[in-house]
N, CA and C atoms as an extended XYZ file, in Angstrom:
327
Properties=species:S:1:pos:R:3:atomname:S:1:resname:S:1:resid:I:1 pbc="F F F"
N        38.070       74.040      -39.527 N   UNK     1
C        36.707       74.130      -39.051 CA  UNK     1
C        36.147       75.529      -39.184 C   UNK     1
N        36.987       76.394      -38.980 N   UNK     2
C        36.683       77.871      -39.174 CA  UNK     2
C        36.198       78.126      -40.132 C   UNK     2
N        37.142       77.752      -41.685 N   UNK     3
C        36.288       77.662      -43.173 CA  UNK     3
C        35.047       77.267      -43.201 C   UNK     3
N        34.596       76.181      -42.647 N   UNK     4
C        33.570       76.084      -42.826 CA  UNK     4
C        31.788       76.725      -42.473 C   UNK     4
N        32.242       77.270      -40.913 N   UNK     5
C        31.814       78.788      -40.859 CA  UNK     5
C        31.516       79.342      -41.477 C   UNK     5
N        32.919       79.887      -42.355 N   UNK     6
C        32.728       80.932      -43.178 CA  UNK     6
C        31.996       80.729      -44.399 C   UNK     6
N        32.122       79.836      -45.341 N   UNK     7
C        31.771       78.864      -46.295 CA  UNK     7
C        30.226       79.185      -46.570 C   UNK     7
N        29.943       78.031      -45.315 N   UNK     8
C        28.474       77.769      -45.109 CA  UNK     8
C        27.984       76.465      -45.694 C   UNK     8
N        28.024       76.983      -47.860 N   UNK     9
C        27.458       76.002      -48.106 CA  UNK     9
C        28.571       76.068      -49.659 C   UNK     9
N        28.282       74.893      -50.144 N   UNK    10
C        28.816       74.255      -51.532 CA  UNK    10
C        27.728       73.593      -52.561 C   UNK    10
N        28.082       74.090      -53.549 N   UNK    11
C        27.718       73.314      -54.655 CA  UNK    11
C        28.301       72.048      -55.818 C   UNK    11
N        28.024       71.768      -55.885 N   UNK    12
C        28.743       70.310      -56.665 CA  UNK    12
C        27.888       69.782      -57.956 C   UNK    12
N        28.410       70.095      -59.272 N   UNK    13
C        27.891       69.529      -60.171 CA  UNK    13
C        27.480       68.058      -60.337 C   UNK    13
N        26.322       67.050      -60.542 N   UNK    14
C        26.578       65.909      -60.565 CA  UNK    14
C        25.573       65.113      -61.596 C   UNK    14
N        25.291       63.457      -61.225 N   UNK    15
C        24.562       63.215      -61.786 CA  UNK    15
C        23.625       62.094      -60.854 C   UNK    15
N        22.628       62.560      -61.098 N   UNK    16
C        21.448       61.092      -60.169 CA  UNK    16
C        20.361       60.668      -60.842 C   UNK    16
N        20.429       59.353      -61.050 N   UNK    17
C        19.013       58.243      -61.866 CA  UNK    17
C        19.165       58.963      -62.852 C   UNK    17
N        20.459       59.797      -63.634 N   UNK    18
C        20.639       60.426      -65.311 CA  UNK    18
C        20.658       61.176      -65.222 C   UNK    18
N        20.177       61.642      -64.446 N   UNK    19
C        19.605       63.449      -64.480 CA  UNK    19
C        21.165       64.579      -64.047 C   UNK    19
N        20.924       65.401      -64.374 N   UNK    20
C        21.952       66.448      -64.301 CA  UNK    20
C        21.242       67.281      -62.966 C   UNK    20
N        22.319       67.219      -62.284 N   UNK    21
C        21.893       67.553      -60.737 CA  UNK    21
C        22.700       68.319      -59.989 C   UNK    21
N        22.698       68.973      -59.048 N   UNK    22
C        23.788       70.180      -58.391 CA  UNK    22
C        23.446       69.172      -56.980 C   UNK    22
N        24.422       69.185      -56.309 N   UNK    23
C        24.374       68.720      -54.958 CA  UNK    23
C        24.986       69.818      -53.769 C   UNK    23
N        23.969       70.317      -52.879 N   UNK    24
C        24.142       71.101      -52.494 CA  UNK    24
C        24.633       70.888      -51.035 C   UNK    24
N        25.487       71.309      -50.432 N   UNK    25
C        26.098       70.674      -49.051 CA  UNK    25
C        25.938       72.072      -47.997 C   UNK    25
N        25.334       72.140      -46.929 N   UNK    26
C        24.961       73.597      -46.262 CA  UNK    26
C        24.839       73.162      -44.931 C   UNK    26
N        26.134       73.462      -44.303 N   UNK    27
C        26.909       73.092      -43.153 CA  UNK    27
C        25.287       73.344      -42.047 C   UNK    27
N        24.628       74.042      -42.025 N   UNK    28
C        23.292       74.120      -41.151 CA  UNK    28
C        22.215       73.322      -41.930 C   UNK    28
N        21.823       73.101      -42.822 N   UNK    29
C        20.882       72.602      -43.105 CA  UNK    29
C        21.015       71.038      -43.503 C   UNK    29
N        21.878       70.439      -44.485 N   UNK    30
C        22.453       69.275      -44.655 CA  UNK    30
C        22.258       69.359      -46.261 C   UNK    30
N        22.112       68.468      -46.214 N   UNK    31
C        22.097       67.546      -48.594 CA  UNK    31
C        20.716       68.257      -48.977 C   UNK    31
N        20.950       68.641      -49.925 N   UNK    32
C        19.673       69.479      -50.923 CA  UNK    32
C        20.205       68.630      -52.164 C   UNK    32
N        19.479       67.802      -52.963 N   UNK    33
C        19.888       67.645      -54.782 CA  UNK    33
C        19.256       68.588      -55.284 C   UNK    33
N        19.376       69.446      -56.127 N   UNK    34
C        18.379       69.946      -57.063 CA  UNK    34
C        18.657       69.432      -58.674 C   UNK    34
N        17.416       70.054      -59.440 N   UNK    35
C        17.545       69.319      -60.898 CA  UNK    35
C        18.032       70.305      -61.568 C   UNK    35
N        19.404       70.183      -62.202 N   UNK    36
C        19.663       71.257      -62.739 CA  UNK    36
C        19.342       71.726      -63.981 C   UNK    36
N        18.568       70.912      -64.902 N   UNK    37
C        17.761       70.987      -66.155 CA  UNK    37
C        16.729       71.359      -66.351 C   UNK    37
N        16.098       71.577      -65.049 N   UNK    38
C        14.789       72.258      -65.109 CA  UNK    38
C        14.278       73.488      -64.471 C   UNK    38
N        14.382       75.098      -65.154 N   UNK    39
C        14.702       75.783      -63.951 CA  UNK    39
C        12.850       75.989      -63.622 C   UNK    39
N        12.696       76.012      -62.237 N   UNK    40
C        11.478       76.468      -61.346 CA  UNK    40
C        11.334       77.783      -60.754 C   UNK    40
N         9.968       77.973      -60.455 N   UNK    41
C        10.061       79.159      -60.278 CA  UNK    41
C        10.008       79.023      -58.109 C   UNK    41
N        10.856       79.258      -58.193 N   UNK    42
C        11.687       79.456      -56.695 CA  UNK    42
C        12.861       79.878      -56.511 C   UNK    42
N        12.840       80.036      -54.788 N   UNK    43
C        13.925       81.159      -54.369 CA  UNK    43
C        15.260       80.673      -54.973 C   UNK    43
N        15.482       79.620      -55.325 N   UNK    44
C        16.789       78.962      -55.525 CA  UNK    44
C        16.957       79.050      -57.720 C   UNK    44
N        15.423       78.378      -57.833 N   UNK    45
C        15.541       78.836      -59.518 CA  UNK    45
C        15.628       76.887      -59.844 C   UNK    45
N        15.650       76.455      -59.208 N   UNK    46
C        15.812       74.858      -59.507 CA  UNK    46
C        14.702       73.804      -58.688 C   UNK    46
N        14.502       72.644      -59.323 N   UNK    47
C        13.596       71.716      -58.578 CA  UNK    47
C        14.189       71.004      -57.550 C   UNK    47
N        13.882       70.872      -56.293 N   UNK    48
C        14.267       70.300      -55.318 CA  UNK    48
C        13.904       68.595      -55.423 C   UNK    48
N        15.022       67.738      -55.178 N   UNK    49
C        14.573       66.189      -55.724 CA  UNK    49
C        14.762       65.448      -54.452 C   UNK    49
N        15.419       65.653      -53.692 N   UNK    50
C        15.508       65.654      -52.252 CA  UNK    50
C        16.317       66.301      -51.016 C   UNK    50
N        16.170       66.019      -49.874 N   UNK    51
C        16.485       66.672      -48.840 CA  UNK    51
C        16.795       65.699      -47.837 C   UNK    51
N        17.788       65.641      -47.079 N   UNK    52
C        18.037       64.747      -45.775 CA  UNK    52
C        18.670       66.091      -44.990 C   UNK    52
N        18.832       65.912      -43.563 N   UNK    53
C        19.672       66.670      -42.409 CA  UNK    53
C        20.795       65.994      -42.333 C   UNK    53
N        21.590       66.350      -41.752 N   UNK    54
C        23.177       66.012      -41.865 CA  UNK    54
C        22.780       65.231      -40.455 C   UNK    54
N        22.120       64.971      -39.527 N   UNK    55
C        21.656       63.984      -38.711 CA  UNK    55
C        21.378       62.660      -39.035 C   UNK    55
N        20.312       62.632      -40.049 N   UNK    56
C        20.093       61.332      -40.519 CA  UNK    56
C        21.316       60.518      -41.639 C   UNK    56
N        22.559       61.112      -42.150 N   UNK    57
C        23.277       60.052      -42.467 CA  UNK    57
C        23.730       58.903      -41.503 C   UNK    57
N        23.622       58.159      -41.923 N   UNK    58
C        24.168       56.807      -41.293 CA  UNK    58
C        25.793       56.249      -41.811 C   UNK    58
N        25.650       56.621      -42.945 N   UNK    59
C        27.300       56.317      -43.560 CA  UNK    59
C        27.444       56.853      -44.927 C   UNK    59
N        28.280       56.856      -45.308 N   UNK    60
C        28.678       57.400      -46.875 CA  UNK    60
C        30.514       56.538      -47.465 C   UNK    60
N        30.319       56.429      -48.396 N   UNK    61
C        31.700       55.940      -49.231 CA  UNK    61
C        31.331       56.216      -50.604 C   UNK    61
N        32.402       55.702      -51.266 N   UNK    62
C        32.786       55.885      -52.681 CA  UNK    62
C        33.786       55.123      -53.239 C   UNK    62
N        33.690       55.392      -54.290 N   UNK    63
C        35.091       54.264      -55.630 CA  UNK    63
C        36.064       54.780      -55.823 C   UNK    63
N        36.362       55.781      -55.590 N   UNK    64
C        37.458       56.388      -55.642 CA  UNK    64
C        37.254       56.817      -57.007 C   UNK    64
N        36.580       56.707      -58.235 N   UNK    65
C        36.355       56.991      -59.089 CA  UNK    65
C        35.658       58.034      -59.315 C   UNK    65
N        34.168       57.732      -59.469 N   UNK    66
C        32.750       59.000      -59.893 CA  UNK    66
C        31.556       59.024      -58.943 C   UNK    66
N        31.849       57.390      -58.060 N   UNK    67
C        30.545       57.228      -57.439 CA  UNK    67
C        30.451       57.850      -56.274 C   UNK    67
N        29.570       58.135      -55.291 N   UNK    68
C        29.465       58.598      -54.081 CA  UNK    68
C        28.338       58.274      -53.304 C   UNK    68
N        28.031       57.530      -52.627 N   UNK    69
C        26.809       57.207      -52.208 CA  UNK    69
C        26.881       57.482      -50.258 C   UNK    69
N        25.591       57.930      -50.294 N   UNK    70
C        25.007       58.697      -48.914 CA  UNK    70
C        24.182       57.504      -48.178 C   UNK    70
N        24.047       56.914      -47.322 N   UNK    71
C        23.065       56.897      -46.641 CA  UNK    71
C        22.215       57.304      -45.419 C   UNK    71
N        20.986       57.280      -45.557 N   UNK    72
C        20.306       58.324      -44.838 CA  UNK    72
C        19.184       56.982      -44.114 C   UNK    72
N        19.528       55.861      -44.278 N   UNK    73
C        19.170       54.919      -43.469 CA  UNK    73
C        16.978       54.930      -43.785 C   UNK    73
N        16.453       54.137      -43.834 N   UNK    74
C        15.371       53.362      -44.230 CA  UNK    74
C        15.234       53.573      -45.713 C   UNK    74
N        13.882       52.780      -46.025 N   UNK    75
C        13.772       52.021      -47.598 CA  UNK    75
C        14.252       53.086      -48.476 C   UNK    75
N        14.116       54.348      -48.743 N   UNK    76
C        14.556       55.332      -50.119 CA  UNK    76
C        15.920       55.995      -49.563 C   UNK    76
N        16.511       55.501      -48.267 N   UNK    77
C        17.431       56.589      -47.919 CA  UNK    77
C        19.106       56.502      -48.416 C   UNK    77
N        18.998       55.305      -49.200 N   UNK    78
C        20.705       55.089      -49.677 CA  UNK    78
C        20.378       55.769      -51.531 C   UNK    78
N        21.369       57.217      -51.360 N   UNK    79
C        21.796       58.046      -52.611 CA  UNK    79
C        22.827       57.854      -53.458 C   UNK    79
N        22.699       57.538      -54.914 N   UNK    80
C        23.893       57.437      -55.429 CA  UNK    80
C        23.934       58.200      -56.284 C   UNK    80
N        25.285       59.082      -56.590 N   UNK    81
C        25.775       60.791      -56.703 CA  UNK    81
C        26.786       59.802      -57.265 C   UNK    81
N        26.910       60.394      -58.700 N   UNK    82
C        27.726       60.444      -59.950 CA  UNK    82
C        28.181       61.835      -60.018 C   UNK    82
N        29.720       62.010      -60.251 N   UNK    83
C        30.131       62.778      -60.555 CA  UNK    83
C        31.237       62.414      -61.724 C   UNK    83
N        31.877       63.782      -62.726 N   UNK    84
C        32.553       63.331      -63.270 CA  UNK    84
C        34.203       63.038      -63.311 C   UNK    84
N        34.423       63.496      -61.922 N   UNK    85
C        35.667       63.509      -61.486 CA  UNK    85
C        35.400       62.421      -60.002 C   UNK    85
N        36.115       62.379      -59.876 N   UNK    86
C        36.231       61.378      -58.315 CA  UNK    86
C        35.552       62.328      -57.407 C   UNK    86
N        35.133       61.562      -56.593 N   UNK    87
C        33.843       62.135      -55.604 CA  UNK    87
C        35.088       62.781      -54.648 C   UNK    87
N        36.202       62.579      -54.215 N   UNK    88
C        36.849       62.932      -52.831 CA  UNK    88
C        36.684       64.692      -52.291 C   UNK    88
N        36.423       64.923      -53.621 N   UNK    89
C        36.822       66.845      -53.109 CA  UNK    89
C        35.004       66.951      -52.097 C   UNK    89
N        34.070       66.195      -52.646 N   UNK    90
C        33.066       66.083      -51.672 CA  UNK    90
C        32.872       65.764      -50.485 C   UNK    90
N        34.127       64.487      -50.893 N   UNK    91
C        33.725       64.038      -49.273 CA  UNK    91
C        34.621       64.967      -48.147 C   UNK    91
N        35.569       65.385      -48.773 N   UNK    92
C        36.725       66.568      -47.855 CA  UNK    92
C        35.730       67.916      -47.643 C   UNK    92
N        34.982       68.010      -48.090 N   UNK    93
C        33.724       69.101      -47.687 CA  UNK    93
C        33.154       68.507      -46.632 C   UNK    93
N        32.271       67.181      -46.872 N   UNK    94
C        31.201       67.073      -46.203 CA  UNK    94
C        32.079       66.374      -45.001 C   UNK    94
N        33.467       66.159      -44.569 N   UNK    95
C        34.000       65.753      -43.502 CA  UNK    95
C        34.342       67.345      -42.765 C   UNK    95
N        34.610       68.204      -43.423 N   UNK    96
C        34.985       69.467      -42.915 CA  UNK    96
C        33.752       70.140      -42.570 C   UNK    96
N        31.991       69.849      -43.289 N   UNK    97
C        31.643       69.953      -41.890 CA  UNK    97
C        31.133       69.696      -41.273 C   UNK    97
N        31.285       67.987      -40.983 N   UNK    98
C        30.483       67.645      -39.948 CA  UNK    98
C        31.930       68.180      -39.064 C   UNK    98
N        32.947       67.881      -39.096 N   UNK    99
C        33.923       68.575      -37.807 CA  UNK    99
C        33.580       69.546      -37.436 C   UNK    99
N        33.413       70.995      -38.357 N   UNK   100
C        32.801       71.835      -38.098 CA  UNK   100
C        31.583       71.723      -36.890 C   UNK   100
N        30.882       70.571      -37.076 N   UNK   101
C        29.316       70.905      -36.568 CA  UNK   101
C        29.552       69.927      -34.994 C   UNK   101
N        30.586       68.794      -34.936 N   UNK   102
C        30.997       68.305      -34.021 CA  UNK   102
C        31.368       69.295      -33.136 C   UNK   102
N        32.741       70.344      -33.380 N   UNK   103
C        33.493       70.961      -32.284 CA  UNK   103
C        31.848       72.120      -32.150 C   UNK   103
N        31.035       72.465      -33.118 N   UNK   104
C        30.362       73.548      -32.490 CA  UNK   104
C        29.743       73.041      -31.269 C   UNK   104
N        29.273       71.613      -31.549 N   UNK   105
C        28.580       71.207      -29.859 CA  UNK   105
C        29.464       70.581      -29.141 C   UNK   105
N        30.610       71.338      -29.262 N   UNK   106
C        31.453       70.882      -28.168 CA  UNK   106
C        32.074       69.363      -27.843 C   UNK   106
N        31.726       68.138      -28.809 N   UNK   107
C        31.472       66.974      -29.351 CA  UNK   107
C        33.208       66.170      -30.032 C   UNK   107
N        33.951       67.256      -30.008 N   UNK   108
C        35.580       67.594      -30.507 CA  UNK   108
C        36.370       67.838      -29.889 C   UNK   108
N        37.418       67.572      -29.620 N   UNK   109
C        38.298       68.379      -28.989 CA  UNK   109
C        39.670       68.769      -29.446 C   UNK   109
């Protein structure tokens, strides 16, 4: 949980609706996609394609394969995140930190 502290945030090469996409995981803020094919002129240098809080997931799984899908619960909120290796090294992030964000409110023990 400490790593993740320290960390903060991760990046993850991927792919969504084709597109070549970075998936960004930021233990305070939550899921950022950006487009990684198109650079913009912003603080980051990339187009932002969406955004959820690490509040609004409702559930997440995968194939053990490439797929990874988020949900963020009503009509546009279920994400599906292609990667080219098996999704798990993501989900061992994004479990390390919601623990992280559990023990910070005391929510852990």
């Amino acid at each position: 949980r400490g790593a993740a502290a320290l960390v903060k945030t991760m990046d993850f090469q991927c792919t969504w609706k084709g597109r070549k996409c970075i998936l960004n995981l930021d233990w305070e803020s939550g899921f950022t996609l950006f487009d990684a094919s198109k650079p913009q002129k912003s603080s980051r240098g990339q187009l932002m394609l969406w955004y959820y809080e690490f509040e609004r997931l409702c559930g997440s799984g995968d194939d053990g394969d490439h797929l990874l899908w988020l949900d963020f619960g009503g009509d546009s909120g279920r994400q599906e995140v292609f990667f080219e290796k098996s999704p798990k090294y993501v989900v061992f992030v994004l479990h390390t930190f919601l623990s992280a964000k559990t023990a910070r409110l005391g929510l852990f023990t």
